[in-house]
Structures are given as C-alpha cells and as structure tokens.
C-alpha positions, -999 to 999 in steps of 0.1 A, spaced: 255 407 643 257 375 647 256 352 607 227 333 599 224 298 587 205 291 558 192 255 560 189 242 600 186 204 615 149 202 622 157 177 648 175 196 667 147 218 673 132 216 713 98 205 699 71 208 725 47 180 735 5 182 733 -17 168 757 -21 138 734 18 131 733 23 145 698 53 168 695 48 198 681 77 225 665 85 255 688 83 280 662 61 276 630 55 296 595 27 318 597 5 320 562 -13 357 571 -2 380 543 -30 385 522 -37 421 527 1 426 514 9 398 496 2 374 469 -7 341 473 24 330 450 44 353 472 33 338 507 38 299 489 76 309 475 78 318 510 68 289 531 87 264 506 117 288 514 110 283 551 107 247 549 141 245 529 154 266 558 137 237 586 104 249 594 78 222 595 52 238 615 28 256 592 -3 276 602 -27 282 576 -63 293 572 -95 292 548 -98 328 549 -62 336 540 -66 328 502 -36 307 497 -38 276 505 -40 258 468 -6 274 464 6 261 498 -6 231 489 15 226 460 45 232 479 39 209 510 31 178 484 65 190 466 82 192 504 71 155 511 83 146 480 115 156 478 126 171 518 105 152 541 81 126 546 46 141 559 49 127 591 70 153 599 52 180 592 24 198 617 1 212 592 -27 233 608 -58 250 594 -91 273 608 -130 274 598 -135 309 591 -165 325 604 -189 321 571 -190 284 583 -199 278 613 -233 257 608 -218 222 616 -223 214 580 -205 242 565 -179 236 590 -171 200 576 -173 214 545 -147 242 548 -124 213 563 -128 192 537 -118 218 515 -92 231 532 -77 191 529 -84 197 493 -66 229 489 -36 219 510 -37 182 491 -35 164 528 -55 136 541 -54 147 573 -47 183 592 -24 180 624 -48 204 639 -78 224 633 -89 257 646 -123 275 655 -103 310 637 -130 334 656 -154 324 681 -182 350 667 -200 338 629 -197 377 622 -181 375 587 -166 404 565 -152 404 532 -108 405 526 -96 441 530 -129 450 551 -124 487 568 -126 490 606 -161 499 603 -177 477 583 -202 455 603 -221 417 587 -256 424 593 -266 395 607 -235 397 634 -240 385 673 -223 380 701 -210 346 712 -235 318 718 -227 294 737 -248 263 723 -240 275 687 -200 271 691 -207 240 707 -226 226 677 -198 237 655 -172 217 679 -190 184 678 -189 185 641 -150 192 641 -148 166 670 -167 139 647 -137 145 621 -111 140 646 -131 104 651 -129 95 619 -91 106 613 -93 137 588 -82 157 618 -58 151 643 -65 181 671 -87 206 674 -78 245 684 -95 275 702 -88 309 688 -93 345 700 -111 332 733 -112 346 762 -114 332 797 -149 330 800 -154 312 768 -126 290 773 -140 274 806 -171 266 790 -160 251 757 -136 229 782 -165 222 802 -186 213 777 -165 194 750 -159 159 742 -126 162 726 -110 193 747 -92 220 728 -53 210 725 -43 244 708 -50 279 718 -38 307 691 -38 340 705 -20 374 699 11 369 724 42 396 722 62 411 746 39 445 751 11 422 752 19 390 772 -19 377 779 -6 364 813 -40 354 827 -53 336 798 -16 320 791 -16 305 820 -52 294 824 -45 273 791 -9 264 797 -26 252 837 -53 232 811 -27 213 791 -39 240 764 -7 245 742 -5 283 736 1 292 697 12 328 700 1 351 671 16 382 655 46 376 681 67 407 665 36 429 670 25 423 638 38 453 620 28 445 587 -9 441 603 -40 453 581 -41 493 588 -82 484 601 -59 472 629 -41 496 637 -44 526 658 -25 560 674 -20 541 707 -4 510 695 31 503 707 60 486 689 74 458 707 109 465 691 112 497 699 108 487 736 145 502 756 142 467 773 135 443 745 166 467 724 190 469 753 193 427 756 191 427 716 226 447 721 236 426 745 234 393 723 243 411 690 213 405 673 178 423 659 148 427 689 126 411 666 150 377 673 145 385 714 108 388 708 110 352 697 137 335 719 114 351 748 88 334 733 99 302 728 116 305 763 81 310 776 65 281 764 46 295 733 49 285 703 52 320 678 46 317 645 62 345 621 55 353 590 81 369 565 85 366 527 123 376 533 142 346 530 166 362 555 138 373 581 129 336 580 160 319 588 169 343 615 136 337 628 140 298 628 174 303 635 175 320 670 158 291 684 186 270 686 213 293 700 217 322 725 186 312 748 178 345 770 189 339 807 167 341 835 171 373 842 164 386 808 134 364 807 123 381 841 130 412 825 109 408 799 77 404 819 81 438 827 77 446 790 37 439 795 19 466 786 -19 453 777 -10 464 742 -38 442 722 -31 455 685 -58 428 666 -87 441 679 -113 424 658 -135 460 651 -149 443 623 -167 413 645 -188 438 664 -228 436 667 -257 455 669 -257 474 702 -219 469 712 -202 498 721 -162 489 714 -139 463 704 -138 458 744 -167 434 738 -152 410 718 -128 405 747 -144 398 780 -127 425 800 -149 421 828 -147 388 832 -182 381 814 -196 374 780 -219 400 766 -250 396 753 -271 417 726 -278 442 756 -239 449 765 -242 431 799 -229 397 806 -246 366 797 -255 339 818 -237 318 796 -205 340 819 -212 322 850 -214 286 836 -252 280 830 -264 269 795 
C-alpha cells in the first residue's frame, strides 16, 4: 500500500469552479455522524481534517454539531488559515421551511458555526416532513406532504434575499429529482449553484448528474463510499457495497491502494465533488490524500460506469405521506411528482 501523508498543500488541490466564478475544493469533510458519534467526536475530527488540508466542510442544522464545529473553524482561521479560504456550507432542515423559520435556522446556523457568512446554503430535503434524530424507518410526521411547488419556492426567495444582503454566498438543491429541479430552475431568481445528492459507484445518478452538471449545477456527491456507517432505518437486504464491487477491487489492486480511495479518485475524476466523513485520522488523510496522486486512466474511469447498478441506499422512508405507497415516491421514478393521490402533479409538467 501505497504511505500516506499527514498534512497536504491545499493549493495544490484541482479546485473546481461555480457558475459564479468561485472555486470550490474537489473533495470536502462531511459532518453526518450523529447516529454514531458525538458531537465532540465529529469536531476533533474535522479540526484533524483541516490540519490534514481539507477546507471544504459540509455541515447541517439537523446534524447536532455545529457549536462544536464552530469552535474549531474560528480556531482554524486563527491559527491555519484565513477564512477566505475556507468553503463552509450549511442546510435548512425540514422543521423550517416557512420563509421565516428558514432565515431563522440560517441565522443560527451562522451563530453556531461563529461565521458571518456561509459559502453556500442548502434546501437539505425538498419535503417539510420532519422526524426526530434516530427516527425508525417507519415513523411518519403527521402533518407530512408531498412536494409543493409554490411552498419550496417561498422558502427559496427567503434564502435568495440573504444571498442579497451577503449572509450567504450560494444557494443548494438537495435530494431533488429531475422534475423538481427544472422547476425550481425555472422559477428562481438566484438559480441553485450546488446540487448534493447520494453519488457512488453502484449508484452513479447519471441522468440527474448530468442534467445539473448540463445547468452549471455543481454536483456535491453524498455518501460516496456507500455510506457504510449509514443509519440502520437506511439500510436494507438488497443494498450493495460499492467496495466489494470485483471492478472497483480489481483497479484498487492494480494502484496498491483500498477501493474506498478508487471510489473517490473516480469521483473526483468525474466531476463531483465527494464529501467523506471519517473520525479516523488515517481514513481522512487517505481520503484527501488520493486526490492529488494516481488519477484513474480513462479506461478505468470507463470501467467504472459499468459499476452502475441503481443502488440508492438513502432512501428517505421517513419523509413519506399519507397515501404513498414506497420510498419510490420521494424519487420521481416516473418522471413526475406525486401528489396526495400517488399520481403525478401538474406541478410534473411545468404548470404552477
């Protein structure tokens, strides 16, 4: 196996550029591990990972932590870089989604994290169907629905009024679909310059990656190890594990290194941008790491596509409704939105 550094050059990273011109880190530090860790243990690690280069740092209301992130990004500008370097993201969970609880939860979130401004802010789910931390599969919020249109839209105007007045610097789709995508597009003032969506090798989203990617829509690829520290709700018999792939091990053997590290280089060759979390110091830095040496060659990469498998492991059971029949409705697999009824909404075919 090849040895791994334990501090890189940030700068020699191959940032990406956002529709605005902003660069943007091609890997980042995801903040998700509430359902397994502490929020001490998840800060420890991002101030390990920014020691080790990261400076791309996804975080989110809902995830419990950011106070204690937010002690160790004012300690990072302090004493390892200036804030300007730093892409600090955040979502608006799905208790807040009336414009004014929106605004709210951003304001705390730039309270929590001790910024003045977020690098980018993200609609987490586009339903207002909330559940409590460590919620089973089954459990269901009462007064859940299915997407509406108008509502979303009300809640992006707010967020768009904070980019105006500089507390925000982009604003971020999350778990759309398609469908949904094209209308907020349609319909918004300040268009979305960040999608996060679950992207791995087993499930590549091809369609929707390249709707966005075709929409100067950065793609921020989520779980891109196949989550496998996931939340068991998550989880079921039918699940595959992108490691375990032959293809994804046989070119890890090839460039002497673990198939988690080809998930990411395929990743980051694609044009995502993954964002890993570990509280292993050396899971990090391998993950950071791999970016910068041993790119996969064309081949591999063509190789890879043929590790698609439509294996969606986050598959948002808790968000249903009243009268849905599966987690298939959350996703749009026919191409339209569903209503309370199950069939597709006008809202599917671009009327309001």
């Amino acid at each position: 196996m090849t040895s791994v550094p334990t501090q890189i050059d940030p700068g020699l990273l191959p940032s990406r550029v956002l529709a605005s011109g902003v660069p943007i880190p091609p890997i980042g530090m995801g903040t998700f591990g509430s359902d397994r860790y502490s929020a001490d243990d998840v800060a420890t690690a991002v101030a390990g990972a920014i020691r080790c280069g990261y400076r791309l740092v996804d975080c989110a209301a809902v995830y419990g932590n950011e106070s204690q992130i937010g002690v160790v990004l004012e300690d990072a500008f302090a004493e390892v870089a200036p804030r300007q370097d730093f892409f600090v993201m955040s979502k608006v969970w799905n208790d807040a989604h009336a414009p004014a609880d929106a605004v709210a939860s951003v304001h705390e979130s730039l309270r929590r994290l001790r910024l003045e401004h977020l690098d980018a802010v993200f609609v987490h789910w586009p339903f207002p169907n909330h559940h409590p931390p460590h919620a089973r599969a089954g459990t269901r919020d009462p007064q859940a629905r299915p997407y509406v249109h108008e509502r979303y839209m009300e809640l992006w105007h707010a967020l768009e009024d904070l980019v105006d007045v500089g507390l925000v610097r982009h604003l971020g789709t999350s778990n759309v679909t398609i469908p949904k995508l094209a209308l907020i597009l349609r319909d918004a003032r300040i268009a979305p310059a960040l999608i996060e969506m679950e992207l791995h090798p087993c499930f590549q989203q091809p369609e929707l990656f390249r709707y966005a990617v075709d929409h100067c829509v950065q793609p921020i690829g989520y779980s891109p190890l196949g989550s496998p520290s996931r939340p068991e709700r998550d989880r079921s018999e039918d699940d595959l594990v992108d490691v375990e792939h032959p293809t994804v091990q046989r070119i890890a053997r090839d460039h002497g290194v673990h198939p988690a590290l080809i998930c990411l280089k395929w990743a980051v060759a694609r044009g995502q941008i993954p964002i890993p979390f570990s509280v292993k110091p050396e899971q990090y830095a391998a993950n950071i790491a791999t970016v910068l040496s041993d790119p996969l060659t064309p081949a591999e990469i063509e190789d890879m596509r043929g590790v698609e498998r439509n294996n969606r492991l986050i598959k948002g059971q808790v968000f249903l409704w009243d009268g849905s029949e599966s987690w298939l409705d959350l996703w749009d697999v026919d191409g339209t939105i569903p209503g309370w009824n199950g069939y597709g909404s006008p809202q599917a075919h671009g009327d309001r």
